[in-house]
C-alpha positions in Angstrom: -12.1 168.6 139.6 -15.6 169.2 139.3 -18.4 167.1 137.7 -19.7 167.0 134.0 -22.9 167.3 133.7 -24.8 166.8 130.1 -28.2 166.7 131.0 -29.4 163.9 133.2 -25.4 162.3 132.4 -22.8 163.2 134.8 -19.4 162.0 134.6 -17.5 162.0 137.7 -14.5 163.8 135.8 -14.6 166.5 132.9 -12.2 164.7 130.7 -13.5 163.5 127.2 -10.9 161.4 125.4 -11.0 162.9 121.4 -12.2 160.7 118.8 -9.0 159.8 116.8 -9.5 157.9 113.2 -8.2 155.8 111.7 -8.4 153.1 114.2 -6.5 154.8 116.9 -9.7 155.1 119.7 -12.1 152.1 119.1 -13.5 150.5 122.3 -10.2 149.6 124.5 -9.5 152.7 124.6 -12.9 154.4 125.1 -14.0 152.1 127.5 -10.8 152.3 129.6 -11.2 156.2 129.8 -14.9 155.8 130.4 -13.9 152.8 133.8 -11.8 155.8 135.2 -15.0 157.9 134.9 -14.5 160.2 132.2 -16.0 160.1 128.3 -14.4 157.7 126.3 -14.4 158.3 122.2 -14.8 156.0 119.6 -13.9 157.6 116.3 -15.8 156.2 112.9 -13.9 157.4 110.5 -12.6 154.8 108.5 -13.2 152.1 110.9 -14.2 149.3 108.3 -11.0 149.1 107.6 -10.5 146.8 110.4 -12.5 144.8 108.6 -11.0 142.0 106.1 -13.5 142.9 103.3 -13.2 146.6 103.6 -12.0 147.0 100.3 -14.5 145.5 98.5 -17.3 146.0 100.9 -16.3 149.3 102.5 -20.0 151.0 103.5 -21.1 148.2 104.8 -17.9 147.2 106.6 -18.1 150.6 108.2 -21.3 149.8 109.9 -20.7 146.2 110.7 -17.2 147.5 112.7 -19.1 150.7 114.5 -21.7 148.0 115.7 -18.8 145.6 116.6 -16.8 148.4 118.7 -19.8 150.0 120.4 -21.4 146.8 121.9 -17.5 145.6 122.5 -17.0 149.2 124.8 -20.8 148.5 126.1 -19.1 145.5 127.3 -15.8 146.6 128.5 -17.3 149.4 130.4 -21.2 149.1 131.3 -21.5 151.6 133.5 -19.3 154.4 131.7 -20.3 157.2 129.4 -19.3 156.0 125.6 -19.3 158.7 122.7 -18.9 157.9 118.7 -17.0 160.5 116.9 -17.9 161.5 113.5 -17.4 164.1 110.2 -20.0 165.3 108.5 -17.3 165.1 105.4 -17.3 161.0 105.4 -19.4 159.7 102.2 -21.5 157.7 104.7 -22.0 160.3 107.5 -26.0 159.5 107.4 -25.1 155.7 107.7 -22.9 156.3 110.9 -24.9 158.6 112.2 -27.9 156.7 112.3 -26.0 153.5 113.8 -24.8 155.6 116.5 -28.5 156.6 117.3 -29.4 153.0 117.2 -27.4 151.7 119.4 -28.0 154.4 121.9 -24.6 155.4 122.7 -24.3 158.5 124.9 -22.8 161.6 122.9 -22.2 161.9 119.3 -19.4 164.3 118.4 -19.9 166.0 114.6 -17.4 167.6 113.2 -15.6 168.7 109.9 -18.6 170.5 108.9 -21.9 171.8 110.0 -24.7 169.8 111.9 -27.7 171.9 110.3 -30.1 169.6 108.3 -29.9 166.5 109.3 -29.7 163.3 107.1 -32.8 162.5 105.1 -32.8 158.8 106.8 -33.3 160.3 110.3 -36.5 161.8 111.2 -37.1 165.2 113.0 -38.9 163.4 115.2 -35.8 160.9 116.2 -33.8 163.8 116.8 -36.2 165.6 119.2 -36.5 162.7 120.8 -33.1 160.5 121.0 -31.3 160.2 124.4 -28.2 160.4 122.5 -26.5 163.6 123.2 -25.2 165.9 120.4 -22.3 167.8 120.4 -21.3 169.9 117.3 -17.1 170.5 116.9 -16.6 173.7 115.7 -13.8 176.0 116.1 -15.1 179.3 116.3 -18.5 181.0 118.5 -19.4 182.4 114.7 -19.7 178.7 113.6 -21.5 177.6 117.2 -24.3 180.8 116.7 -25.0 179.6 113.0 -25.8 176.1 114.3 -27.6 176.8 117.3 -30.1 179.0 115.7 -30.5 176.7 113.0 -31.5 174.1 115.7 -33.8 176.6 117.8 -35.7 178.1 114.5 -35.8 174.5 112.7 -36.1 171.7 115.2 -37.4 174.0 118.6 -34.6 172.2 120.2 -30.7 173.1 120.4 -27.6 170.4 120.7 -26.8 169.2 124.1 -23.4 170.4 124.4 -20.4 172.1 122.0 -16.8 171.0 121.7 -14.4 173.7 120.5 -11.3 172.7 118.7 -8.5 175.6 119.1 -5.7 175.9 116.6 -3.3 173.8 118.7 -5.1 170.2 118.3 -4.0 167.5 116.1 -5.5 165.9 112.8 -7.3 168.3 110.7 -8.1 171.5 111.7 -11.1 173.9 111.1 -8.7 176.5 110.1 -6.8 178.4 107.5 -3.4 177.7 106.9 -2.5 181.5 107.6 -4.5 181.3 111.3 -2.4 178.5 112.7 1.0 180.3 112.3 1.9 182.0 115.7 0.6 184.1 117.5 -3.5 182.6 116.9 -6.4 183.2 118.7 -5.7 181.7 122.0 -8.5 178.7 122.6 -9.2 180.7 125.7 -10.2 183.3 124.2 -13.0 181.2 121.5 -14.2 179.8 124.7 -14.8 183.2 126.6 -16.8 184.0 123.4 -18.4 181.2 122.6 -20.1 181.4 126.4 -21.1 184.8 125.9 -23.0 183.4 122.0 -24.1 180.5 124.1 -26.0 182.9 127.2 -28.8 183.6 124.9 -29.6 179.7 123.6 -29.6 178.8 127.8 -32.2 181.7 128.6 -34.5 180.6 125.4 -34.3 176.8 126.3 -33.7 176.7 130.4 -30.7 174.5 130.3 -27.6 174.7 130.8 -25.1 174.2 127.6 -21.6 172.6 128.1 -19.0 173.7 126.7 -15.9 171.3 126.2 -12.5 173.4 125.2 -10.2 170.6 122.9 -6.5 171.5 121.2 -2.8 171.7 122.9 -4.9 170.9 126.2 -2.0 168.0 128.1 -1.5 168.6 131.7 -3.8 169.1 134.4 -2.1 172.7 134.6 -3.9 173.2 131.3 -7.2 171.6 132.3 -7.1 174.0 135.2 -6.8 177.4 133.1 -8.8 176.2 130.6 -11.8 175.7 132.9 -11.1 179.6 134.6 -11.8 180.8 131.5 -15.3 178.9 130.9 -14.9 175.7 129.7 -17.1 173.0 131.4 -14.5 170.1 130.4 -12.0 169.3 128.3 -11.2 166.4 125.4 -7.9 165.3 125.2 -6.6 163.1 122.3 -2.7 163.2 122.5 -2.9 162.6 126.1 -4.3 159.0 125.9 -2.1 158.2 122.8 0.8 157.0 124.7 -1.3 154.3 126.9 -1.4 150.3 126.9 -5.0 150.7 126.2 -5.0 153.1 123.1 -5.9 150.6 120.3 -2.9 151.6 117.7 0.2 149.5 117.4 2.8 149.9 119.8 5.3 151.5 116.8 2.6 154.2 116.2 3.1 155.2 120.1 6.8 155.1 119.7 6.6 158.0 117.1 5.5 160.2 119.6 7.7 158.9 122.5 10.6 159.9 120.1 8.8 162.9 118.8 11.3 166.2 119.7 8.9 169.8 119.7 10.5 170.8 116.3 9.0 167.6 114.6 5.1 168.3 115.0 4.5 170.4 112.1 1.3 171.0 109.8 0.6 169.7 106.1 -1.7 170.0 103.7 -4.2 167.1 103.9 -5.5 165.5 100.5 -8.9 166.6 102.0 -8.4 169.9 102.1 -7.7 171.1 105.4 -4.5 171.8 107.2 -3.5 169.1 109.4 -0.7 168.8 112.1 1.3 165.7 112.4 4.5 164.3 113.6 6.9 164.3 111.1 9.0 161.3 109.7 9.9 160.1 106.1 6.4 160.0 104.8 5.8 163.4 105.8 8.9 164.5 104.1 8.0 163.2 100.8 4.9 164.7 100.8 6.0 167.8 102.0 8.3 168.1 98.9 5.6 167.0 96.5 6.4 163.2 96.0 3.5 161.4 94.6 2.3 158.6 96.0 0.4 155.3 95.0 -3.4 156.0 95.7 -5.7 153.3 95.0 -9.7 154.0 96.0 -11.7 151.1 96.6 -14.1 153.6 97.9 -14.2 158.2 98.2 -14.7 157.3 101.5 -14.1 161.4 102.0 -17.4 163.5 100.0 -14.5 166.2 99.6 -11.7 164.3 98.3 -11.0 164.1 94.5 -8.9 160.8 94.7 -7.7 161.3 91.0 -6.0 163.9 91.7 -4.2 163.8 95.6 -1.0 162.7 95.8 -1.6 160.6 98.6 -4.9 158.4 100.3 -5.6 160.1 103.4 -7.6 156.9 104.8 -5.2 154.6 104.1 -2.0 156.5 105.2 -3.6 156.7 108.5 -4.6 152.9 108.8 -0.8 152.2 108.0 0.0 154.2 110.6 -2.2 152.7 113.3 -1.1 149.3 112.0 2.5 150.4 113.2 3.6 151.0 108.9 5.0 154.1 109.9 7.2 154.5 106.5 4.0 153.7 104.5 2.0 156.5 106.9 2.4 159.5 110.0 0.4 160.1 113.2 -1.4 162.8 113.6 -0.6 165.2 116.8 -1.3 167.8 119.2 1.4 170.4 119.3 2.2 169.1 122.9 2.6 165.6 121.4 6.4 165.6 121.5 5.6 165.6 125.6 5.0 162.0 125.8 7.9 159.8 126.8 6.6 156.6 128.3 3.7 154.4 128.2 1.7 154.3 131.0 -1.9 152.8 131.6 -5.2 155.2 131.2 -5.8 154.6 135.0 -1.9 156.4 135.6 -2.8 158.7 133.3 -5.8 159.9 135.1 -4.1 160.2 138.3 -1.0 161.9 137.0 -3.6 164.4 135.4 -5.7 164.6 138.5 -2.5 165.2 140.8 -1.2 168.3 137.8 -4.5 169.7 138.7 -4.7 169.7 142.2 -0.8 171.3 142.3 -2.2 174.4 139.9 -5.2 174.8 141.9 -3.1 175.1 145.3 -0.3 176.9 143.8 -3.2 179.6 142.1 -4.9 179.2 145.0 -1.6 180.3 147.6 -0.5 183.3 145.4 -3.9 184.7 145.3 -4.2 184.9 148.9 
């Protein structure tokens, strides 16, 4: 496999682990991914709840645990590439945001919404200037022209890198409902066009733009194809779910180890997107309707109007990492169901470095 180059970063391999909330990537994971020389992901969203006060303290507890797990990966890994995840829908996106900044970590990842003006406690002058690489996750090259020409025409600079999200991936998803029933727009084919929207913003600027392909991406195989058709590298969540080092209880790993292909399915998320997850009990009440206790310390979500879901989003997700798996569900790629043992994030690597290789000699034979 080749490099992955984001400006003056390179990671020996271009494999970013996705940012999964709530609790599911925080620094053993990302900094075991990042030791094997890929991009490890730690994912903000609702990480205070690993704090005991989170309920009555939730923004601060937010920022106190991103500090905690940043400087904890820093230390676990202090010579590999660390990225913070984050959604522009969290109530204290700016607060994040700017912690991420501050403690210098390598990429920031912004996604469920738009990364156009940026938060009023930032300056333009941090963001031209931050060493922090910023990667918008959109799911369409419509979305990625609107943003880069916001960037060019407002701040005379552009993000450092995109990550596109096809309608296989797991959690929310920046589609319709109606777009993710069969056949969709192959993830190929969103990045062949987003390289073609991109061409223009590398000319203007002189740089080269990476372009990172994310959703139903598993084997090597897929890593493989998916680079042919343009993508510089690859995030994988799914993947990495099923490892020692993946920071969720062992009983939330178990669901997808048990997971047949028939049981990843899509909901409707309190938040108003479409999400796919792996279904169990939980996910059959709410598919049927079944209310369900919510109590808000705190809209942690700008988008969710708590009084009226029929479930907390935040803290059915935190159950589930916790291992409360009747009391919650775990999200999933559509591939999720492939996972049947735990293995450690180094065996993962190699088994997805050796799936590689095979595709690339097999391709490789026929073609000659």
């Amino acid at each position: 496999m080749k490099e992955l180059k984001i400006g003056e970063l390179t990671a020996r391999l271009p494999i970013i682990q996705g940012g999964m909330g709530v609790a599911i990537s925080l620094s053993g994971l990302a900094s075991a991914v990042a030791n094997q020389g890929g991009i490890g992901v730690i994912s903000a969203v609702g990480i205070g709840m690993t704090e005991p006060d989170y309920i009555k303290n939730f923004r601060n507890a937010n920022k106190r645990a991103l500090v905690k797990e940043i400087q904890k990966a820093r230390i676990l890994s202090p010579d590999g590439i660390l990225g913070v995840n984050l959604m522009i829908a969290l109530s204290d996106y700016d607060d994040l945001l700017k912690i991420a900044l501050d403690e210098e970590i390598d990429i920031v990842f912004i996604g469920a919404g738009l990364p156009l003006k940026m938060p009023k406690n930032i300056p333009t002058s941090t963001l031209i200037n931050t060493k922090t690489k910023i990667f918008p996750k959109v799911s369409s090259a419509r979305a990625i022209k609107l943003i880069f020409s916001y960037w060019a025409n407002n701040y005379n600079r552009i993000p450092d890198g995109v990550a596109i999200e096809g309608p296989m991936a797991g959690g929310h998803l920046g589609f319709k409902r109606k777009d993710l029933d069969e056949p969709f727009q192959e993830l190929s084919e969103i990045i062949k066009e987003s390289v073609e929207v991109l061409k223009p913003f590398e000319d203007k600027f002189n740089e080269k733009i990476p372009v990172i392909a994310a959703g139903g991406i598993y084997t090597g195989k897929d890593i493989y194809h998916i680079m042919n058709a343009g993508a510089d590298g690859v995030k994988m969540g799914t993947r990495f779910v099923t490892t020692y080092e993946c920071d969720a209880d062992e009983k939330f790993k178990e669901a997808y180890i048990n997971a047949e292909k028939d049981d990843i399915v899509i909901i409707d998320s309190p938040v108003g997107l479409p999400g796919r997850v792996i279904r169990n009990s939980f996910v059959d009440d709410i598919m049927r309707g079944v209310q369900k206790p919510v109590k808000c310390p705190w809209k942690c979500l700008k988008t969710c109007n708590y009084k009226e879901v029929s479930f907390c989003i935040a803290q059915t997700l935190f159950n589930a990492a916790q291992g409360k798996m009747k009391e919650g569900f775990a999200f999933a790629g559509t591939n999720g169901y492939l996972a049947k043992k735990i293995y450690t994030v180094k065996e993962v690597f190699n088994q997805i470095i050796s799936e590689y290789l095979i595709e690339k000699q097999l391709v490789e034979t026929i073609n000659q």
